[in-house]
Structure formats: structure tokens, C-alpha cells
C-alpha positions in Angstrom: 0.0 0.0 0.0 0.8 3.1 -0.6 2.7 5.2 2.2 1.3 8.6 1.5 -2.2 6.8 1.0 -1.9 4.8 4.7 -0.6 8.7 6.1 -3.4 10.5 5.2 -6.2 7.4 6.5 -4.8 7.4 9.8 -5.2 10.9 10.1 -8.7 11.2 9.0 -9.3 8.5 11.9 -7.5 10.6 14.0 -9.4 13.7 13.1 -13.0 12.2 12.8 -12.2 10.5 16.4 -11.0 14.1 17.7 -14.0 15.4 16.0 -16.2 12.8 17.8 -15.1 13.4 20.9 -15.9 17.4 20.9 -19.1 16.7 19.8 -20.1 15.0 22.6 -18.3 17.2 24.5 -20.7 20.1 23.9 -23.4 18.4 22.2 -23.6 15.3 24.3 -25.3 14.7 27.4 -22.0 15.1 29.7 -22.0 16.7 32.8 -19.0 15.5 34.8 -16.3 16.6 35.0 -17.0 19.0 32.4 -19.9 20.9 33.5 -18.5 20.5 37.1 -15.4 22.0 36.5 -16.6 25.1 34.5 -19.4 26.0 37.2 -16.3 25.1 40.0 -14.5 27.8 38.0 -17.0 30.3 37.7 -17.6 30.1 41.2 -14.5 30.3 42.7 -13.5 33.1 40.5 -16.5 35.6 41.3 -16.0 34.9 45.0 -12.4 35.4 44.8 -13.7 39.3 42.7 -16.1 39.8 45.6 -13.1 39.2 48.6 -10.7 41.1 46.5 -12.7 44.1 45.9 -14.2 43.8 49.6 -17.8 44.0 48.4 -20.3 44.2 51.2 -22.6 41.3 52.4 -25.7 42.9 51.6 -24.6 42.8 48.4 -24.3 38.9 48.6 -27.6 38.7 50.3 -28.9 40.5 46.9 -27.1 38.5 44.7 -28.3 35.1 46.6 -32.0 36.5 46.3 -31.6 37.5 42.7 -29.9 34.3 41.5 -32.3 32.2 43.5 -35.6 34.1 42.2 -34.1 34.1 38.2 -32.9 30.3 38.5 -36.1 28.7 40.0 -38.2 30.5 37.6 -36.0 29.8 34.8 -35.5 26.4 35.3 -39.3 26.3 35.1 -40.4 28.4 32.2 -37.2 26.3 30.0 -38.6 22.8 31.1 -42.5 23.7 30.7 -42.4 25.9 27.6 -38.7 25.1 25.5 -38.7 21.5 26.5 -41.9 20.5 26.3 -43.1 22.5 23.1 -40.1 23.9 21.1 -38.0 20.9 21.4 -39.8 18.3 22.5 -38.5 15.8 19.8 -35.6 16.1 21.7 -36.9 16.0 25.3 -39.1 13.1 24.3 -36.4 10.6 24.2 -35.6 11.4 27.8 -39.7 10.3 28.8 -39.5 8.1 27.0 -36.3 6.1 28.6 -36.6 8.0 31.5 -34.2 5.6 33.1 -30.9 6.0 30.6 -28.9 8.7 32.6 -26.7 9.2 30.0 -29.4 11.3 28.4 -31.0 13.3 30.9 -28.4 16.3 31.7 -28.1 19.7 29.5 -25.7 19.4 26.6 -22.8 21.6 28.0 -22.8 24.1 24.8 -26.2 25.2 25.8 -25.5 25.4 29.6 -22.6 28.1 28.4 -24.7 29.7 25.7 -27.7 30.2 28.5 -25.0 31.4 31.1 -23.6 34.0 28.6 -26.8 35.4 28.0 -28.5 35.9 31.8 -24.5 37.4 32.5 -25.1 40.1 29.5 -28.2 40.9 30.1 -28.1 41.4 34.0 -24.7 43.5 33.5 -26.5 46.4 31.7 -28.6 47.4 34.4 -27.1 45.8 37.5 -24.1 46.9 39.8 -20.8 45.1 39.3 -20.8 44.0 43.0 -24.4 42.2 43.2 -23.3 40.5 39.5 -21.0 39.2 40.8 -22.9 37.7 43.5 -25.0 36.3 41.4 -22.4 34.8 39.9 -21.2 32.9 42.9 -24.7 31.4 43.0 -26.0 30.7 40.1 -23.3 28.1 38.8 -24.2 26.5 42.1 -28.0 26.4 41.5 -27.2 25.0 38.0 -25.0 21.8 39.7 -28.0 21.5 42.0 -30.2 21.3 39.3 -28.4 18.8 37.6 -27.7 16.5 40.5 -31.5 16.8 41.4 -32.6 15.7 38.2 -30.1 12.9 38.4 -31.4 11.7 41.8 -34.8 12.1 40.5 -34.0 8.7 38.3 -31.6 6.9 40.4 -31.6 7.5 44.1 -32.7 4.3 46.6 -31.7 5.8 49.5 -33.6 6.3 52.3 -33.2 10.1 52.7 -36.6 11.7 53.1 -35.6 15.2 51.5 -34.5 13.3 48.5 -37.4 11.6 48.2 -39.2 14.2 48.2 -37.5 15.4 45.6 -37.3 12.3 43.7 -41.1 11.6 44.2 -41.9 15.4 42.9 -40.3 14.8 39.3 -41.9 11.2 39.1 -45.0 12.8 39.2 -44.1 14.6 36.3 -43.3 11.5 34.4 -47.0 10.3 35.3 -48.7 13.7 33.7 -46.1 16.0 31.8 -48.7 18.9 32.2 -47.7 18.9 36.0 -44.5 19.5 38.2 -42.2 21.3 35.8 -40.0 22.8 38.6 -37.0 20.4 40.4 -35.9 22.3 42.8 -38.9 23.8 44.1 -42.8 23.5 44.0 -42.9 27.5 44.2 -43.6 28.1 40.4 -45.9 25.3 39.7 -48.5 26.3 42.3 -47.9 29.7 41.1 -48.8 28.9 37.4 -51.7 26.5 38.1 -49.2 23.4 36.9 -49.1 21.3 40.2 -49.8 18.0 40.6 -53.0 16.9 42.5 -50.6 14.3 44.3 -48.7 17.1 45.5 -50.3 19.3 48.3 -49.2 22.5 49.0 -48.5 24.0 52.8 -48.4 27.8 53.3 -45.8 27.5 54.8 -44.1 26.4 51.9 -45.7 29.4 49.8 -43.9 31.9 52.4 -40.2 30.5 51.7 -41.1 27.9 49.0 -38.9 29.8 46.5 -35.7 28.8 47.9 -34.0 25.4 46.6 -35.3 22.4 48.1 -37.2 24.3 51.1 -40.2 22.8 50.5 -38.7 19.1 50.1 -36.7 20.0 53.7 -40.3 20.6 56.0 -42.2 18.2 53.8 -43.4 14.9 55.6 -43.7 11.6 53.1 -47.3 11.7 54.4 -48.2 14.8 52.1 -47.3 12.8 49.3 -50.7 10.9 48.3 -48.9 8.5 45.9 -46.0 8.1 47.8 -46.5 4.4 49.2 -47.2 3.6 45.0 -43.8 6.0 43.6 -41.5 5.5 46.0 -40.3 1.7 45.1 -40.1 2.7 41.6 
């Protein structure tokens, strides 16, 4: 064979494997170390800005609040109106083989793109101090949405607050027009998309927007399904 000829096939293997690999990469459904790593990053370095420039800690009690509030709600209005209408073909797989973790987490180019985008658009109107903040937080919330999710299909344990959690999403995988929301119930009783297996305290109204309140004070009694989800 040819030298020249057996050079140039092993480096289209080499490319098209290199190639391969970056697609999944950012198109896959990867999430460690990747996704880790980059939200580790992003973390570290805003609260590294926020010692170095000596911010104040109201300012981090604002940028808690405001990442808290744009997170929960995001991560409800992406899951009820982007997943489940605008991409759906895509989402539909994960229903569908709800069970296949390698398919459930957020390709990590869209994480970056939908990071990007909250960043530019907060900067133009809010204070350098409180974005930065909220960028301590929000890489946080993302991981904890991530690992929720993840739970949701593959925690046996016998930890009642992840339960709880685990038992909210499987109610969405009985009725997909209910319990959009993973971290909190907040924004499903607020937009009427609750499950009727799901009932909600008021007490849980009062600080139900913060991350896994609700699944904290909740009792596996308030679940009415529970004794028929939580084997599953």
C-alpha cells in the first residue's frame, strides 16, 4: 500500500475520532467533569472578585436572592415551555427512557450559551458588586439542578428530602402537564401546573422559592402516591 495513502487514512481516523469526541463534548449529554469544572470555576473566580474588591454582604444577600428568584423560575419556564413545546422531539427521548442517565443532563454548549446570556443581560442594568454575587450562586444552582434531576432517576436511598424530591419529578413523568420545577414547587403552584398528588403548605408558599425548602419541611405523608412512587 501506498505510504502517502496509509498517512493521510490514519489521520482522517484521527481527526474524525478528535471530532467525535468534541461533539459529545458540547453536544452530548455530559456533565462530569465538564460541567462540574466550568461551574467550580465560575464560582470560585466571582467569589475570589467579591473578597478582593471587599464587596459588602448585603450585596451577597442580593445577589443570593436575585440568582435564587431568576434560576427557580427559569429552570421552570425552560422545562415547561422550551422543553416540552419547542424541542420536544428532543426531550421526548428522555420520557421516553426515563431511566438512561446518560441522556438526561443539559448538553454543556447550551448550559454556556444560557449562562452568557443571563450574565449580558443582568450586567446592563445591575451593579458590578451584586453581578458578581450572582455569579457565585448561580453556577451552584445549576449543579444542584443537575444532580436533582439525576437523583430524581436513580436515588434508593432512604433520605426523606431526596425523596421528596425524587417523588416530585416522578409525578411529572405520570402527567407531563404537571411539576415542571426540580428544585422547588414554588412556580408550579404559582402557574396552576401542580400535581393533584402534591399538596401544598403555606408554609411552603412563604419560603417555597428557595431550593429544596419545600422538600426540607415536607413529611412523606403529604405525598398521596408516595406508598405507590417511591419503590419505583
Amino acid at each position: 500500500m501506498n505510504i502517502s495513502l496509509l498517512e493521510n487514512k490514519v489521520r482522517n481516523i484521527n481527526l474524525q475520532d478528535l471530532n467525535n469526541k468534541i461533539k459529545r463534548l458540547f453536544f452530548g449529554g455530559h456533565f462530569y467533569p465538564y460541567n462540574v469544572l466550568l461551574c467550580s470555576f465560575l464560582t470560585t473566580y466571582n467569589l475570589c472578585w467579591f473578597v478582593r474588591n471587599n464587596y459588602s454582604y448585603i450585596s451577597l444577600c442580593y445577589g443570593f436572592f436575585l440568582s435564587t428568584f431568576i434560576w427557580s423560575f427559569a429552570e421552570y419556564i425552560n422545562h415547561r415551555f422550551l422543553l416540552h413545546n419547542f424541542i420536544y422531539k428532543y426531550h421526548k427521548k428522555h420520557h421516553t427512557y426515563p431511566n438512561r442517565l446518560y441522556i438526561i443532563h443539559i448538553p454543556m454548549s447550551i448550559s454556556i450559551i444560557v449562562m452568557l446570556a443571563y450574565y449580558n443581560f443582568l450586567n446592563t442594568f445591575i451593579s458590578e458588586d451584586i453581578i458578581t454575587t450572582y455569579g457565585i450562586f448561580l453556577p451552584l444552582y445549576y449543579l444542584l439542578f443537575e444532580y436533582t434531576h439525576l437523583i430524581s432517576h436513580s436515588y434508593k436511598g432512604s433520605n426523606y428530602i431526596l425523596q421528596n424530591a425524587k417523588l416530585y419529578h416522578k409525578l411529572h413523568h405520570i402527567d407531563e402537564n404537571v411539576n415542571y420545577s426540580f428544585v422547588t414547587p414554588f412556580w408550579d403552584y404559582m402557574f396552576g401546573t401542580i400535581s393533584p398528588g402534591y399538596n401544598v403548605s403555606f408554609l411552603e408558599l412563604l419560603f417555597g422559592i428557595i431550593p429544596f425548602y419545600s422538600f426540607i419541611i415536607r413529611k412523606k405523608s403529604a405525598f398521596s402516591l408516595y406508598n405507590d412512587l417511591k419503590n419505583e
